[in-house]
C-alpha positions as MATLAB code, in Angstrom:
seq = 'XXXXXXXXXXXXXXXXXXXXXXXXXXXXXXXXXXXXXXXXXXXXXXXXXXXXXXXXXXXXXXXXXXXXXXXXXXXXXXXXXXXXXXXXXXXXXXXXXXXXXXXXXXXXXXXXXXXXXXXXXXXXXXXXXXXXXXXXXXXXXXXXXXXXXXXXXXXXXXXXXXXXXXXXXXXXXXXXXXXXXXXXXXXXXXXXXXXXXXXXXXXXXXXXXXXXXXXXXXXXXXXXXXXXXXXXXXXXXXXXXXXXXXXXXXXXXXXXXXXXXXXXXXXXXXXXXXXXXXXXXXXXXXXXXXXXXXXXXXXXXXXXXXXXXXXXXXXXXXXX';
ca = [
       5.820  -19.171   80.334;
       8.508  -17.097   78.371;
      10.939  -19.490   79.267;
       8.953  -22.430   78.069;
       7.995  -21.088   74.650;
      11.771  -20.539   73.806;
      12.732  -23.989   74.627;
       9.489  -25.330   72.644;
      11.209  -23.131   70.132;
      14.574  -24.272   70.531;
      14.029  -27.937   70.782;
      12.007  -27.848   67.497;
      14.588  -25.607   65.648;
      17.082  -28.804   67.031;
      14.593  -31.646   65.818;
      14.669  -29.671   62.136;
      17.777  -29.081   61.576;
      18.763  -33.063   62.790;
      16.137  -34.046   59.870;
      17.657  -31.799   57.067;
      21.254  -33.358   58.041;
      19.462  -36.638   57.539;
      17.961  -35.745   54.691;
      21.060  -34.127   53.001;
      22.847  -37.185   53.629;
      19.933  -39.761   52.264;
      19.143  -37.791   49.405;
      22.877  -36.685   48.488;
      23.651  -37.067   44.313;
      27.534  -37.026   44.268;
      27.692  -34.389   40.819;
      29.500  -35.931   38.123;
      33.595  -34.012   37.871;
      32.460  -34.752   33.656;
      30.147  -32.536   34.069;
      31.755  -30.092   35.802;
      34.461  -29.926   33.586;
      32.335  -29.952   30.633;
      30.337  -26.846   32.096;
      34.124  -24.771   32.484;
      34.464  -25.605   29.020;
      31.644  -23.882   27.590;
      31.065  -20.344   27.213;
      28.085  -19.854   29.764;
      26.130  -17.588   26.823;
      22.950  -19.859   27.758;
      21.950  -18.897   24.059;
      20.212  -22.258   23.937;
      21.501  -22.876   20.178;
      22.587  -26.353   21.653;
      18.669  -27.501   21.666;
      19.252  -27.031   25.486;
      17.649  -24.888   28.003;
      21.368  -23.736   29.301;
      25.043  -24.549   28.843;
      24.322  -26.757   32.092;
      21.634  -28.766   30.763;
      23.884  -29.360   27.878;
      27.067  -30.493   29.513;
      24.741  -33.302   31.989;
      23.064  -34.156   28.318;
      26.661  -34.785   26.142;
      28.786  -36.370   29.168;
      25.194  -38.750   30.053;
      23.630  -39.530   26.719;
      26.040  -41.452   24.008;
      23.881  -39.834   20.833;
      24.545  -36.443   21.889;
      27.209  -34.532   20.012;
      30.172  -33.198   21.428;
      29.783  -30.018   18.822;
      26.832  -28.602   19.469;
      28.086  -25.219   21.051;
      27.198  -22.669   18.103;
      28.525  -20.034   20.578;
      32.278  -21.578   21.259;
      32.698  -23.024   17.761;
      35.804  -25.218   16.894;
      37.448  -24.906   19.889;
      34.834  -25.360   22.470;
      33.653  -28.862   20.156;
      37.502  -30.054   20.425;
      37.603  -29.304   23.864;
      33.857  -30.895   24.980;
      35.182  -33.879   22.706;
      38.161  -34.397   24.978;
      36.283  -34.601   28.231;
      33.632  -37.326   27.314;
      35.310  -39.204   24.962;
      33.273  -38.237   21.677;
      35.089  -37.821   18.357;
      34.045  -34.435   16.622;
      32.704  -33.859   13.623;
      32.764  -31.123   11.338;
      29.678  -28.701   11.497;
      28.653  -26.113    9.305;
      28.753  -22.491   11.280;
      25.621  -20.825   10.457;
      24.181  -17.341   10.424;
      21.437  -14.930   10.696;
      20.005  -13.979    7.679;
      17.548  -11.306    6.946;
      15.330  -12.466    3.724;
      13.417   -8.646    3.485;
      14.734   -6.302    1.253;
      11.854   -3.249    1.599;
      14.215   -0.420    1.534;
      15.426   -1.584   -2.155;
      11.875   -2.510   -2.618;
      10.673    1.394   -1.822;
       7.765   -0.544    0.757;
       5.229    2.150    1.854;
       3.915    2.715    5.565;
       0.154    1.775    5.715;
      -0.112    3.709    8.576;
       1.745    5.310   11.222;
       1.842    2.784   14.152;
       2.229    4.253   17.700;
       2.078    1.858   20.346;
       4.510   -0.742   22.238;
       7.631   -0.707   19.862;
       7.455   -4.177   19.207;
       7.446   -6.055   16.602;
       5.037   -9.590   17.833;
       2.777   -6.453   19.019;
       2.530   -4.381   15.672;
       2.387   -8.074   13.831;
      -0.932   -8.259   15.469;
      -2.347   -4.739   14.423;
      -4.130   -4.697   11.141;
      -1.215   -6.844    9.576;
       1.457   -4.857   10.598;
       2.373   -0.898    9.759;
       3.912   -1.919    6.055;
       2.161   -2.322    3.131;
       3.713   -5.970    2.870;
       2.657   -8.080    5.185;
       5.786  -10.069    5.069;
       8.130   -7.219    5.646;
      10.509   -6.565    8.423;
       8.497   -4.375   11.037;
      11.790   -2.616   12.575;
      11.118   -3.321   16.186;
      13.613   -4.858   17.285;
      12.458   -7.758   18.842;
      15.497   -9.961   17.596;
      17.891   -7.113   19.057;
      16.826   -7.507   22.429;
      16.689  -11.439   22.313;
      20.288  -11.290   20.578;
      22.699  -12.647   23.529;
      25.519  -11.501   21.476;
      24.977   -8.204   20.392;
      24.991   -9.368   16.947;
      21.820   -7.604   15.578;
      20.961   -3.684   15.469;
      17.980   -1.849   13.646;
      19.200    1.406   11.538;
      16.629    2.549    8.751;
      13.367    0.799   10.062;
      14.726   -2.920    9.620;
      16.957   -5.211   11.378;
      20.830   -5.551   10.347;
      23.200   -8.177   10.892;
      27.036   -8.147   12.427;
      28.410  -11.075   10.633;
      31.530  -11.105   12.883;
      29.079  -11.238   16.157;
      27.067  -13.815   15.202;
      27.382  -17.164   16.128;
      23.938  -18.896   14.805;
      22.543  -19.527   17.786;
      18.767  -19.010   16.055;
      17.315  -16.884   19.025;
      16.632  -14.139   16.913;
      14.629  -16.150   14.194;
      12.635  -17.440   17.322;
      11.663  -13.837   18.605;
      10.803  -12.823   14.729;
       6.640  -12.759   14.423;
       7.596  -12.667   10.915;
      10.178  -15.580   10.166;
      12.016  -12.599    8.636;
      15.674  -13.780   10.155;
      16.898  -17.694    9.042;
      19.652  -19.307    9.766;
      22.347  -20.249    6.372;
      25.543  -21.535    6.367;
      28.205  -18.394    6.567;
      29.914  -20.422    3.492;
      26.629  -20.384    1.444;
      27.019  -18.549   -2.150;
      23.307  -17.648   -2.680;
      20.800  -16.588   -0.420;
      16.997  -15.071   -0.898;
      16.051  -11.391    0.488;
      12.243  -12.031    0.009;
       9.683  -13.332    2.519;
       6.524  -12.831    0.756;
       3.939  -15.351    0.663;
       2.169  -13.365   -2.029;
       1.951  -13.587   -5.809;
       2.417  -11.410   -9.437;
       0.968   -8.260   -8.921;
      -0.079   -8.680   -4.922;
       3.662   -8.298   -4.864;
       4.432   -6.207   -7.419;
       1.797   -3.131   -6.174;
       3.800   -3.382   -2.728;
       7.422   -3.680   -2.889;
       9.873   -2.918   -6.118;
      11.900   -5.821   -5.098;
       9.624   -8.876   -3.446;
       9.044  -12.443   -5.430;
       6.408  -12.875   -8.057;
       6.802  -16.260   -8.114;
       7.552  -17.070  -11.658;
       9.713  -19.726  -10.770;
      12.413  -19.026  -13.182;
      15.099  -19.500  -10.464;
      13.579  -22.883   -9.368;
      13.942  -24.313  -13.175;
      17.194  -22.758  -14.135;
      19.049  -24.066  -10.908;
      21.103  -27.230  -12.101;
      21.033  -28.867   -8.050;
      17.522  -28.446   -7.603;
      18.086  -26.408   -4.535;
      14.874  -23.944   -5.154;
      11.704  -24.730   -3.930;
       8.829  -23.178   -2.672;
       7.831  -24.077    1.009;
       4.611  -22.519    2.767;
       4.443  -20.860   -0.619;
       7.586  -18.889    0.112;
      10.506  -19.138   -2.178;
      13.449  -21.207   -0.518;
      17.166  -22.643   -0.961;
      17.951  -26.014    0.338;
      21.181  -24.613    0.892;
      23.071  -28.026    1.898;
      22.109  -29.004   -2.044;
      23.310  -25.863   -3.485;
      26.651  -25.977   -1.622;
      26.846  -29.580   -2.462;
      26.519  -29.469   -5.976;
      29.178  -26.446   -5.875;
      30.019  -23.081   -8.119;
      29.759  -25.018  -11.287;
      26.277  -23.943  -11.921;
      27.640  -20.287  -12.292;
      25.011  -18.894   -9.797;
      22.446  -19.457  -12.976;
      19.003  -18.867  -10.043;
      21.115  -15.005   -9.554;
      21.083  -14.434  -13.514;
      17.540  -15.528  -14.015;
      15.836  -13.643  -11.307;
      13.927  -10.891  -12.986;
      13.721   -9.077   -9.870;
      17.005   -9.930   -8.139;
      15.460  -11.670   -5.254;
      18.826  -14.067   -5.590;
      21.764  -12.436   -4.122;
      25.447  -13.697   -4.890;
      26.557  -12.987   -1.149;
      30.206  -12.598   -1.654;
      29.808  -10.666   -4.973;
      27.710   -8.013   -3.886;
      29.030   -7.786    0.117;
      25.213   -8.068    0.897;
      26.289  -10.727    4.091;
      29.409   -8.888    5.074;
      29.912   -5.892    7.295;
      32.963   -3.725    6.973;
      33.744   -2.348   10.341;
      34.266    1.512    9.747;
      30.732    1.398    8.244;
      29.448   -0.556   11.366;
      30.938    2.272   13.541;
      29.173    5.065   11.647;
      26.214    3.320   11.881;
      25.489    4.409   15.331;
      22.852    1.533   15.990;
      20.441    1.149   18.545;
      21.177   -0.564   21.294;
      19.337   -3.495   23.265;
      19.478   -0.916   26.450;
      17.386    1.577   23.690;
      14.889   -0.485   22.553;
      13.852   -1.984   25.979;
      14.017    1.781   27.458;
      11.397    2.744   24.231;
       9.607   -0.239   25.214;
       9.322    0.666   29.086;
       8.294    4.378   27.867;
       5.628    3.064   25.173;
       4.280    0.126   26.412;
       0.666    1.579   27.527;
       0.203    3.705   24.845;
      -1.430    1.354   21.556;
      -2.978    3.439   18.850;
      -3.081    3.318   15.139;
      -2.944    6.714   12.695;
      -3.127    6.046    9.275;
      -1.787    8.450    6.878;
      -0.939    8.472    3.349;
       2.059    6.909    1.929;
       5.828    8.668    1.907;
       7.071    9.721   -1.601;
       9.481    7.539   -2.701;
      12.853    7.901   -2.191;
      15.805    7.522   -4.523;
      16.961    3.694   -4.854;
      20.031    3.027   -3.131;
      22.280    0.070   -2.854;
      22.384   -1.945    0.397;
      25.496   -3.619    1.650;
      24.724   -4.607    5.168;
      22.409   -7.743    6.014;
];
């Protein structure tokens, strides 16, 4: 009886394994050596600032589909494009490199806690809570959810808001993904003039919040020669591509007219670049940090309210 079962056993083991050897040879895609090579090329970051799931579905989408661009790759830049060119026969052409921009500017603007938020360290969670912690809606909650979504290490929180390592970032646009509050956008990393406002608000809606946010008066938008400045979703935006286009000539006139310097002259004031030493005394958290607070906190929602911090002394920033 024994006997029997382990050759019923045996012989059906046989029968299967004939069938998948069948099968494997039926159903067998030869993989294309393009897209193999392709795939060597690129960096393996997965960062998904191609448009693509993964550096795989990327490198079966340029070598298989003539529209796709062979420069794509925010992550491996010039050399990556030239190389990705090579193996499928695309010419390359010259992209702008972008980076992560941070548009709120609360410490300057002396924003106020509304209350003391103690639950889940997160930023898409305290979005949800009564508007946020900050007395601007529109503010930068401090989270970190951009930090942990960062494949590059290119973001880190210090003072309650999200900073930038230009040198680290590669534009990928994961970070303004994971950002409840579309505080991080992508610019060009040769753009002149950039906006460190999100508000949606107006006049004094702004003005009883934050020291520093847009009214809205629109001087900017009728003093800028290209006609870069706009307002979209009732936020205050450059169409950067038209400011770069029509070139330094204008004199950065938007930056002059602001009354409440909402325009920042990027190179002038260092407000995009990191220095180094100062990025090593920074002593940032890390991604392992957050997700460990996250771990620790994540049962434990509650809401204290509490009356606003005195404010402290205005201070220059110089890191994004």
């Amino acid at each position: 009886m024994v006997m029997t079962s382990i050759l019923i056993l045996a012989g059906l083991g046989l029968a299967v394994a004939v069938v998948l050897g069948i099968a494997s040879k039926v159903f067998y895609v030869e993989e294309d050596p393009k897209v193999e090579a392709v795939l060597e090329a690129l960096p393996g970051a997965n960062c998904g600032g191609c448009g693509y799931a993964g550096c795989e579905g990327y490198a079966i989408a340029v070598v298989n589909i003539p529209t796709i661009a062979a420069n794509l790759c925010v992550a491996g830049g010039k050399d990556v494009a030239a190389a990705v060119g090579q193996l499928t026969g695309k010419a390359v052409t010259e992209s702008d490199p972008l980076i992560s921009f941070r548009r709120c500017d609360k410490i300057s603007g002396k924003v106020q806690k509304r209350y003391s938020y103690q639950g889940m360290p997160s930023c898409a969670a305290a979005a949800t809570l009564a508007q946020g912690s900050d007395v601007c809606a529109f503010s930068c909650l401090g989270f970190g959810d951009c930090v942990v979504t960062c494949p590059f290490d290119a973001l880190y929180i210090q003072d309650n808001i999200v900073r930038v390592r230009e040198n680290l970032c590669t534009g990928c646009g994961k970070c303004t993904q994971a950002c409840p509050r579309n505080i991080l956008e992508l610019i060009p990393r040769r753009a002149r003039v950039a906006i460190r406002c999100s508000t949606q608000d107006k006049l004094r809606a702004v003005m009883d919040v934050c020291e520093a946010g847009c009214i809205q008066c629109s001087k900017c938008i009728k003093t800028c020669p290209a006609n870069a400045i706009s307002f979209v979703n009732n936020r205050i935006t450059i169409d950067q591509k038209m400011c770069l286009a029509y070139g330094p000539d204008c004199d950065m006139a938007c930056v002059s007219a602001c009354p409440r310097k909402i325009l920042r002259n990027l190179r002038e004031k260092d407000c995009l670049l990191n220095k180094m030493s100062e990025l090593k005394d920074a002593k940032p958290e890390t991604k392992e940090e957050v997700k460990t607070e996250n771990k620790a906190t994540e049962n434990n929602t509650e809401v204290k309210t509490e009356k606003p911090a005195e404010k402290v002394e205005k201070k220059e920033e110089v890191t994004a």
